[in-house]
C-alpha positions as CSV (number, residue, x, y, z in Angstrom):
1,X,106.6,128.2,116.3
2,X,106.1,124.5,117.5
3,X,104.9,121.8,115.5
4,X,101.3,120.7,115.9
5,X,100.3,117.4,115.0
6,X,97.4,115.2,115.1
7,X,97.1,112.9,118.0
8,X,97.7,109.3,116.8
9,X,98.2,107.8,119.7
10,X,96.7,104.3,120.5
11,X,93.1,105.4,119.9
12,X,90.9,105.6,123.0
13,X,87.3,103.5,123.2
14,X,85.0,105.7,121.0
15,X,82.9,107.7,122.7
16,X,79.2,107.5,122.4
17,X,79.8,109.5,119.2
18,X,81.6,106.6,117.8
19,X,84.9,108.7,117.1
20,X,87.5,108.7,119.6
21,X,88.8,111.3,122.1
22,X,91.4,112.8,119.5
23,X,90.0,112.3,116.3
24,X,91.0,115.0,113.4
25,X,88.3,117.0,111.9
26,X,89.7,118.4,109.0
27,X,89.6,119.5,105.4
28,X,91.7,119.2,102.4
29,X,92.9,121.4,99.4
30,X,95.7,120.7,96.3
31,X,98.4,123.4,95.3
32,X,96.9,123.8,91.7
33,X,93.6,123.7,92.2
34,X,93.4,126.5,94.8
35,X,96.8,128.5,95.2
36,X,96.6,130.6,91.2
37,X,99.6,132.9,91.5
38,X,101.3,130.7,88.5
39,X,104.2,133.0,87.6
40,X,105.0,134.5,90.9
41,X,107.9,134.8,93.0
42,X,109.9,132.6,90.5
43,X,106.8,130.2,90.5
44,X,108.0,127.8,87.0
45,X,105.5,125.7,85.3
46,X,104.1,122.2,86.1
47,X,102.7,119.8,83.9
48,X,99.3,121.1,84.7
49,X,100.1,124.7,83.4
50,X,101.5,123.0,80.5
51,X,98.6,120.7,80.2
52,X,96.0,123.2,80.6
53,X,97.1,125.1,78.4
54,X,97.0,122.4,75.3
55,X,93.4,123.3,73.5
56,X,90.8,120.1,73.9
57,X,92.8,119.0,77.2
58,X,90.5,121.0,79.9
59,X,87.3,122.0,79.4
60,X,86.4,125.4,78.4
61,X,90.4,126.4,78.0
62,X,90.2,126.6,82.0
63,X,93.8,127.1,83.7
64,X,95.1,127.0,87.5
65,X,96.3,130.7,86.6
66,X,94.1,132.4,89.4
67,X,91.9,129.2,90.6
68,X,90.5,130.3,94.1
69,X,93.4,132.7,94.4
70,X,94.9,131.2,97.8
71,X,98.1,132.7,97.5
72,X,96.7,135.8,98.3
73,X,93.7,134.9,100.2
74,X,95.5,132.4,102.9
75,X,94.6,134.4,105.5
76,X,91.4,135.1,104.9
77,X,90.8,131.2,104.2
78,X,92.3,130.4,107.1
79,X,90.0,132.5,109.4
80,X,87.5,130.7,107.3
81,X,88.9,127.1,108.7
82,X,89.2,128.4,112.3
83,X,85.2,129.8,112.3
84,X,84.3,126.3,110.8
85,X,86.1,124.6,113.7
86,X,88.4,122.7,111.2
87,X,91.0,120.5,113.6
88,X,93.6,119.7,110.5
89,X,94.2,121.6,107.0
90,X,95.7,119.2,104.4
91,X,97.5,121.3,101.9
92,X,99.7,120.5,99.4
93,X,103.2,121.9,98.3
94,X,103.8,123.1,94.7
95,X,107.1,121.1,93.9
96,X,108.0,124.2,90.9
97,X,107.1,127.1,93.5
98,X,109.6,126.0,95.9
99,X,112.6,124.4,93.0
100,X,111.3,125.6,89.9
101,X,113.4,123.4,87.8
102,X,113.0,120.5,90.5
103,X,116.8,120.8,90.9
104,X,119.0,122.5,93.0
105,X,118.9,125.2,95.7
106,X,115.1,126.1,96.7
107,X,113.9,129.6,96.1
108,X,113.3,131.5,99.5
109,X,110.3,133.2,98.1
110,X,108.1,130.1,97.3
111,X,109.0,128.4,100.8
112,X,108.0,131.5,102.2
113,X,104.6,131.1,100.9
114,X,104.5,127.9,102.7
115,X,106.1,129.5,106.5
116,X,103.5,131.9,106.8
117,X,101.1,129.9,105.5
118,X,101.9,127.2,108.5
119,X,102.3,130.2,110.9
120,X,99.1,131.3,110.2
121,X,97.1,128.0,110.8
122,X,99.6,127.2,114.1
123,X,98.3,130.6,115.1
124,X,94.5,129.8,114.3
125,X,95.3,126.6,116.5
126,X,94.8,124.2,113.2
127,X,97.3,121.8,112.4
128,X,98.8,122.0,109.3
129,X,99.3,118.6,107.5
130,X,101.9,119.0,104.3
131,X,101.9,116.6,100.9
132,X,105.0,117.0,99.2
133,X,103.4,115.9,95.7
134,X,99.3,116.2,94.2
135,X,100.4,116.3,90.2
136,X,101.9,118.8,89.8
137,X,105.6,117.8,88.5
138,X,108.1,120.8,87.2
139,X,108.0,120.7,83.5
140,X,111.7,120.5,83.5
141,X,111.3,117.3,85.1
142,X,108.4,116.1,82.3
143,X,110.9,117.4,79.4
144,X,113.6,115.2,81.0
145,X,110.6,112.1,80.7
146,X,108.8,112.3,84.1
147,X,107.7,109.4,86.1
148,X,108.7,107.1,83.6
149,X,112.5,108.0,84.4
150,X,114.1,106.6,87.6
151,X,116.0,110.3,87.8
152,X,112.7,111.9,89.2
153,X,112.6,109.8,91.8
154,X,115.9,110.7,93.2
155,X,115.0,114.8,92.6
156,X,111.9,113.9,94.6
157,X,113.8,113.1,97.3
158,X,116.3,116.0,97.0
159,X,112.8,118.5,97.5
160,X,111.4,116.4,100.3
161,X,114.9,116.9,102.0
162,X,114.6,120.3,101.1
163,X,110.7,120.9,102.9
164,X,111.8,119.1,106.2
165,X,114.3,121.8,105.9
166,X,112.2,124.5,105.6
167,X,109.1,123.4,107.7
168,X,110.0,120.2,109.7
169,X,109.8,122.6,112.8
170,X,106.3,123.6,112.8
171,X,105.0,120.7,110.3
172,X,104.3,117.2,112.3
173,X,102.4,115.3,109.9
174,X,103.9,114.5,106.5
175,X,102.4,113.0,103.5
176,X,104.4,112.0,100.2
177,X,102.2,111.4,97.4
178,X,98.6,112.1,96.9
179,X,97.0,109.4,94.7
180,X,99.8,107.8,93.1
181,X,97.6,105.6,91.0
182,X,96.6,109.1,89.3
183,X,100.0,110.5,88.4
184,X,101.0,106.9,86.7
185,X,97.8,105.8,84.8
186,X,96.0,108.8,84.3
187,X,98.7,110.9,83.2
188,X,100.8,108.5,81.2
189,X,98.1,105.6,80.5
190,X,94.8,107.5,79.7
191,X,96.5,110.9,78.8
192,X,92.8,112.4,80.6
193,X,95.6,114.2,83.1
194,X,98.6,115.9,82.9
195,X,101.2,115.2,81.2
196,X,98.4,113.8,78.9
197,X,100.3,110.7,77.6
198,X,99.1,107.8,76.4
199,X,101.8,104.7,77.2
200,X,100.7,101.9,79.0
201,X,104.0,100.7,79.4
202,X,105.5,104.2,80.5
203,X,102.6,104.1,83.0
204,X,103.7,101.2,84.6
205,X,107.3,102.5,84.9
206,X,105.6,105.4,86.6
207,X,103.9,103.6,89.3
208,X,107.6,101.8,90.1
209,X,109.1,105.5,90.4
210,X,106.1,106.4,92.3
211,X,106.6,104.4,94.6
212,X,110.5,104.5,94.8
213,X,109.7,108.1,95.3
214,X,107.7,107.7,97.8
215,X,110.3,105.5,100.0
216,X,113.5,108.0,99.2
217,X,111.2,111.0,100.7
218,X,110.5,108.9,103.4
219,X,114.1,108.3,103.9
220,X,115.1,112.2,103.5
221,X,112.1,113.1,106.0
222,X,113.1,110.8,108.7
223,X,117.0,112.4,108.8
224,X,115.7,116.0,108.7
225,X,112.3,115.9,111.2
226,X,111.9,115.9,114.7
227,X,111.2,112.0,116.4
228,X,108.1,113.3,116.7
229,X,106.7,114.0,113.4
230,X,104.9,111.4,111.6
231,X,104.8,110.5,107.7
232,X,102.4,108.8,105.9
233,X,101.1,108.5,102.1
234,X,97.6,108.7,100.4
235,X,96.1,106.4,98.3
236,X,92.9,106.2,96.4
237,X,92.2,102.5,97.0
238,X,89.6,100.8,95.0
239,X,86.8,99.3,96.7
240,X,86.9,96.9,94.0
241,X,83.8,94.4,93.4
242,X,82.9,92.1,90.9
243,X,79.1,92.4,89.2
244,X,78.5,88.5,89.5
245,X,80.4,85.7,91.4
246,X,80.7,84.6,87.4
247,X,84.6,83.5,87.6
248,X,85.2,86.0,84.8
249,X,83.8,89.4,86.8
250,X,85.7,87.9,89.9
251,X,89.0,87.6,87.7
252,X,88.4,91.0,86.4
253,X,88.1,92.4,89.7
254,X,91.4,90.6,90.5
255,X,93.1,92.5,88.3
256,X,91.7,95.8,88.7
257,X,92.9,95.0,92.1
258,X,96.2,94.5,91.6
259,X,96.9,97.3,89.0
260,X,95.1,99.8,91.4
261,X,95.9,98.8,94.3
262,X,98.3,96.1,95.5
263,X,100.5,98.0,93.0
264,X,101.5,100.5,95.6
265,X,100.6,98.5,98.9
266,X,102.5,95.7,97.7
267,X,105.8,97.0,98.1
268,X,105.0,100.4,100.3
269,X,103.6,97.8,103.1
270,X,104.9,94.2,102.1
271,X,108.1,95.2,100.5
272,X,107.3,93.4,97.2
273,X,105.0,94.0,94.4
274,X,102.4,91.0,93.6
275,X,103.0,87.6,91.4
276,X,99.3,88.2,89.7
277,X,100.0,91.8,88.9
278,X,103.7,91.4,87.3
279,X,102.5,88.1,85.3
280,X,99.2,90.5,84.2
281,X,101.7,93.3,82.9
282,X,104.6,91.4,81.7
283,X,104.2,92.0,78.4
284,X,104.6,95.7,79.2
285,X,107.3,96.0,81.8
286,X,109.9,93.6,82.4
287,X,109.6,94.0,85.8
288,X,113.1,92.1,86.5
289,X,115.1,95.0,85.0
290,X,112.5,97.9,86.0
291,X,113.1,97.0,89.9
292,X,117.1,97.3,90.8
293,X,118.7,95.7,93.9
294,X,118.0,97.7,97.0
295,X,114.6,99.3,95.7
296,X,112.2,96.9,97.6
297,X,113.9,98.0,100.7
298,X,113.3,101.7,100.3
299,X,109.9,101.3,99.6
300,X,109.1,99.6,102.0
301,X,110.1,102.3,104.8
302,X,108.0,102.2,107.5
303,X,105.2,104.8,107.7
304,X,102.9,106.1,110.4
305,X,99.7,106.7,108.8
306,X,98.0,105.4,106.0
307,X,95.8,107.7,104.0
308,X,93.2,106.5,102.3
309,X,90.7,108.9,99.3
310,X,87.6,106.9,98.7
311,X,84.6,108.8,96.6
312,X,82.4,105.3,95.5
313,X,82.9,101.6,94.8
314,X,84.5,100.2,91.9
315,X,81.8,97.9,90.5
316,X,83.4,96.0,87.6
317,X,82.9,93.0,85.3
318,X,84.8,90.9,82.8
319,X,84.4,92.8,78.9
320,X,81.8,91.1,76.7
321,X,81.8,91.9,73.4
322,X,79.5,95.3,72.8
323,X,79.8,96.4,75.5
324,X,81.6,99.2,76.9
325,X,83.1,101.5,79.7
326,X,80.5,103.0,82.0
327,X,83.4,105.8,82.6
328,X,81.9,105.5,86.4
329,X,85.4,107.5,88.0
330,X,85.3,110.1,85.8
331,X,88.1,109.0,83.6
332,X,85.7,107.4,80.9
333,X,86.0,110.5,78.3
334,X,89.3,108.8,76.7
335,X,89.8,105.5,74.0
336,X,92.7,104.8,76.1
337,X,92.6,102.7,79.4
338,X,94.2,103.9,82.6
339,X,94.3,100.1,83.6
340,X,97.7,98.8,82.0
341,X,96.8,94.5,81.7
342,X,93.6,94.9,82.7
343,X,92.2,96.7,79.7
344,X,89.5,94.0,78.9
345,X,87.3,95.1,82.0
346,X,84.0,96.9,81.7
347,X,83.1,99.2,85.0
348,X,79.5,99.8,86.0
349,X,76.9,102.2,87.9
350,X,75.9,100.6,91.0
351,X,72.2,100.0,90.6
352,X,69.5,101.9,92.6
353,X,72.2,103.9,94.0
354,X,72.0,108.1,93.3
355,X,74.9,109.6,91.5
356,X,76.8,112.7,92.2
357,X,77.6,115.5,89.3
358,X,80.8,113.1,88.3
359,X,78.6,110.3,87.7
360,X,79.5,108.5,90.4
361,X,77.6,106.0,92.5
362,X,77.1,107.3,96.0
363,X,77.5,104.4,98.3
364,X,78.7,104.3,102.0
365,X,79.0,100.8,102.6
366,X,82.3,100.6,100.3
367,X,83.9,103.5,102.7
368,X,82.8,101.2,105.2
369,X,84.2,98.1,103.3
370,X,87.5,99.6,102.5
371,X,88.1,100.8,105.9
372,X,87.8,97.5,107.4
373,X,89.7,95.6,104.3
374,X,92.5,97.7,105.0
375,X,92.8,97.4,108.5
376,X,92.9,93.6,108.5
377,X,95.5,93.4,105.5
378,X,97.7,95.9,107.5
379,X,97.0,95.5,111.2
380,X,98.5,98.2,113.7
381,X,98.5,100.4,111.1
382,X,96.8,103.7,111.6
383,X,94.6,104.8,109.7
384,X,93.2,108.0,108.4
385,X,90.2,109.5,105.8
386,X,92.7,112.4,103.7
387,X,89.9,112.8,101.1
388,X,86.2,112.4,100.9
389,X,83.6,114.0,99.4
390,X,81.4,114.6,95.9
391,X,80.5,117.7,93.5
392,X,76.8,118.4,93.1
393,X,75.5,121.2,90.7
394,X,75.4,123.7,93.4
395,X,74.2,128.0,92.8
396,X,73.3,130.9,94.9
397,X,70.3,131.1,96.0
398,X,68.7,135.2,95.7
399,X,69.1,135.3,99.3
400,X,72.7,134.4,99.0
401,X,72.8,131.2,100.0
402,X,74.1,127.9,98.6
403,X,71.8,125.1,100.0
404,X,73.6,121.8,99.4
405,X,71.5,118.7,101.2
406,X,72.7,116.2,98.7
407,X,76.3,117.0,99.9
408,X,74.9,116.6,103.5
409,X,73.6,113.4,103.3
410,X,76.7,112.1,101.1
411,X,78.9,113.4,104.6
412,X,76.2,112.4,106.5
413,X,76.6,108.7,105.3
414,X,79.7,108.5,105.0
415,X,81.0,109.9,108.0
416,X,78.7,107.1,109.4
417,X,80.4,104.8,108.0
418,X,83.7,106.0,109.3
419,X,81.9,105.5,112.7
420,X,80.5,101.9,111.9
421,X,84.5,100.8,111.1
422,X,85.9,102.6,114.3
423,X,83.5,100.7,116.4
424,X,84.0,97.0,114.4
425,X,88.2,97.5,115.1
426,X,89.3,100.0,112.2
427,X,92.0,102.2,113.7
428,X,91.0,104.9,112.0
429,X,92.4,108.7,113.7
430,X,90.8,111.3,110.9
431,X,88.7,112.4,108.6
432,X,89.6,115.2,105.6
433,X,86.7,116.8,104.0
434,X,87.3,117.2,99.8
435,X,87.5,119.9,99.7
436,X,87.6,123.0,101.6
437,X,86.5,124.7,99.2
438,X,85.1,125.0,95.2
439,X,88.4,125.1,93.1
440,X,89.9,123.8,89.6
441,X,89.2,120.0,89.0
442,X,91.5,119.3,87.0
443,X,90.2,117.9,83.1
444,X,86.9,119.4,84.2
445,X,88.0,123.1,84.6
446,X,85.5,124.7,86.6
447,X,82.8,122.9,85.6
448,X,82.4,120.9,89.2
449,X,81.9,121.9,92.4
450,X,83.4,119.8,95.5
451,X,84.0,122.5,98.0
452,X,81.9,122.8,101.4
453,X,82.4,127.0,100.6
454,X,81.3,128.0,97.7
455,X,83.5,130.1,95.5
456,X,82.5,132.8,93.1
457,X,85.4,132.9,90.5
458,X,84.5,136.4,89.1
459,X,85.2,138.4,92.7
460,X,87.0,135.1,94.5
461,X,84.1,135.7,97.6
462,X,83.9,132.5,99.7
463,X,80.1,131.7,100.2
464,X,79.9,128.4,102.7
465,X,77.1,126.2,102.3
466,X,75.0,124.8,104.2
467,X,77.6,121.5,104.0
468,X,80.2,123.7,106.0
469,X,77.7,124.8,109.0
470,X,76.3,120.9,109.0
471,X,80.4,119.9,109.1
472,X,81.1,122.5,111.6
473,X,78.4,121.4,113.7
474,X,79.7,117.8,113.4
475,X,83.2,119.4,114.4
476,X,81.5,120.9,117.5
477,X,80.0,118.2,118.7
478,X,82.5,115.3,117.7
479,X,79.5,113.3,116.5
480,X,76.8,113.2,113.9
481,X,73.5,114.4,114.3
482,X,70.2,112.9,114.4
483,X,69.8,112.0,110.6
């Protein structure tokens, strides 16, 4: 079948909607937390089976073992995304379903997974957007030391050369990583994530792989697609303020800035990683030895798209003594800091503001913010929304619905702020609901709810909420409605 892609073309004036002739509607899902199916068709384990799997890790015991059961459900779920309206699906590949032992030849069963899959959105008129990698390295990779090791990056490369293979015909829209910032500090920093490990140093070592990763792919994607197809990467930038203009808070935000963000946009955009952040870490990392010759380069290859998750603002203030980490992302439930020389930084709740079921502040304007941020540190580079969204304590109601509003007005906002930066100059060409629909979140089992369609896990049937039918009248009508 041909390749669909999203139109990212010079974006037209925006309509009086606000978005532009072209935008992408879509919505977004990860491998793990939806596909189950673990040990089928020569499926091998991840770190997140492994990690899952670990008592006290996940809450409740909870595994990815069945999760929303999309390996058999696809088509169902995709008549699902064509009777919402969904433009875009962004789903992601998992890395040991397709190379179990993320080496060598690819098994024919797992990519098959992934051609009918694309088949069947192409045929539902959806356009399927790929992500090589959301967490979920082989284990085999983990037992040979993971991120930390230089090696994974070059097998990374070897499976994204491997997917442009299999799907570059009918795929036009790549994406490498998901949330790099994740993988490195959660999963080797804080240990709250898979693999669970608790080096600061490793972590940082992880972030350079990431991102070395990330360029090699883009290297191997390039020889193997079509001119045509476009790559990108997704990351969960920081909307980073400090709680005072008191020097220490604006420091603090500094360096939460640099180890979350200009970590990976240093060198992915700038081809070089930042003065403040390798004199913050070096007593970690030498980074002298950590970065060889050439790897600045590769990095650096040019993308198409930048994706960008945002979920709420990253309100933080210099450590006084007493007091302590708010946890506000959802990663406050471990003594160890995912922030590698920025340990001494205390994050806050921003005041007055409501919270979703993760705790988190619920706050628009820094979607807004960090639209606009980006697009005037990286002018003429497209833009795109690959996750938004919140988990509230959602239920069936006896008549068997699932009545969300405090979802609708978190879109609601938000999207509106997507519109505000389109019309002050953001080139921004998309917008990917988190998440399709309810599925395994990660540390938190299935304990939250992020989905617009509700999912029973006893019988796997798909209720949507009222958030879907508000999204797909959004869809319909390219705009928002009257609030």
């Amino acid at each position: 079948m041909t390749a669909v892609r999203p139109d990212i073309a010079p974006k037209a004036s925006p309509a009086t909607t606000g978005f532009p002739a072209g935008f992408v509607w879509g919505a977004a899902t990860a491998a793990y937390q939806v596909e189950g199916a673990a040990a089928e068709d020569g499926r091998t384990p991840s770190i997140w089976d492994t990690f899952s799997r670990t008592p006290g890790k996940v809450r409740n015991g909870d595994t990815g073992d069945i999760a929303a059961d999309h390996y058999h459900r696809y088509r169902d779920d995709v008549a699902l995304m064509k009777e919402l309206g969904l433009g875009a699906y962004r789903f992601s590949i998992s890395w040991s379903r397709v190379q179990p032992t993320g080496r060598g030849p690819a098994v024919e069963r797992g990519l098959d997974f992934y051609r009918r899959l694309v088949d069947e959105l192409l045929e539902a008129g959806i356009t399927p957007v790929a992500t090589l990698y959301h967490w979920d390295l082989p284990q085999e990779l983990e037992d040979a030391g993971g991120w930390p090791e230089r090696a994974t990056a070059e097998r990374f490369a070897d499976y994204a050369e491997i997917m442009a293979g299999a799907l570059g015909d009918r795929v036009g829209l790549w994406t490498t990583l998901n949330e790099p910032w994740c993988s490195a500090y959660l999963g080797y920093a804080s240990g709250v994530h898979a693999p669970g490990r608790t080096e600061p140093a490793s972590s940082l070592r992880a972030a350079h792989h990431l991102n070395l990763a990330h360029g090699r792919a883009i290297g191997a994607l390039r020889a193997q697609l079509p001119a045509s197809a476009q790559t990108s990467v997704t990351l969960n930038l920081h909307q980073v303020r400090p709680l005072t203009a008191d020097p220490a808070d604006v420091d603090a935000a500094r360096r939460i800035d640099a180890v979350g963000n200009r970590v990976f946009t240093g060198p992915m955009l700038h081809g070089a990683y930042p003065e403040d952040l390798i004199a913050d870490t070096r007593h970690l990392v030498d980074w002298s030895t950590l970065v060889k010759d050439g790897d600045l380069a590769e990095i650096a290859a040019p993308i198409d798209v930048l994706g960008i998750n945002y979920y709420t603002p990253t309100l933080v203030s210099a450590a006084v003594e007493g007091a302590g980490d708010t946890g506000h992302d959802g990663h406050g439930n471990s003594a160890h800091s995912p922030w590698p020389g920025a340990e001494n930084v205390v994050f806050h709740l921003a005041e007055g503001k409501p919270v979703t079921a993760m705790n988190w502040s619920v706050d628009p304007n820094g979607l807004y913010n960090l639209l606009m941020d980006t697009a005037r540190e990286h002018p003429g580079l497209p833009l795109m929304v690959t996750e938004n969204g919140a988990a509230f304590d959602d239920y069936v109601s006896p008549e068997g619905r699932v009545e969300d509003p405090e979802r609708i007005a978190y879109l609601h906002g938000h999207l509106d702020a997507v519109r505000r930066a389109v019309a002050d100059g953001a080139d921004v060409r998309g917008y990917f609901l988190w998440s399709l629909m309810d599925n395994f979140e990660w540390a938190y089992g299935y304990g939250k709810r992020f989905g617009a369609v509700y999912v029973d896990y006893a019988t796997q049937t798909r209720i949507p909420k009222a958030s879907a039918h508000w999204y797909a009248d959004v869809i319909r009508r390219h705009g928002l409605p009257e609030a």
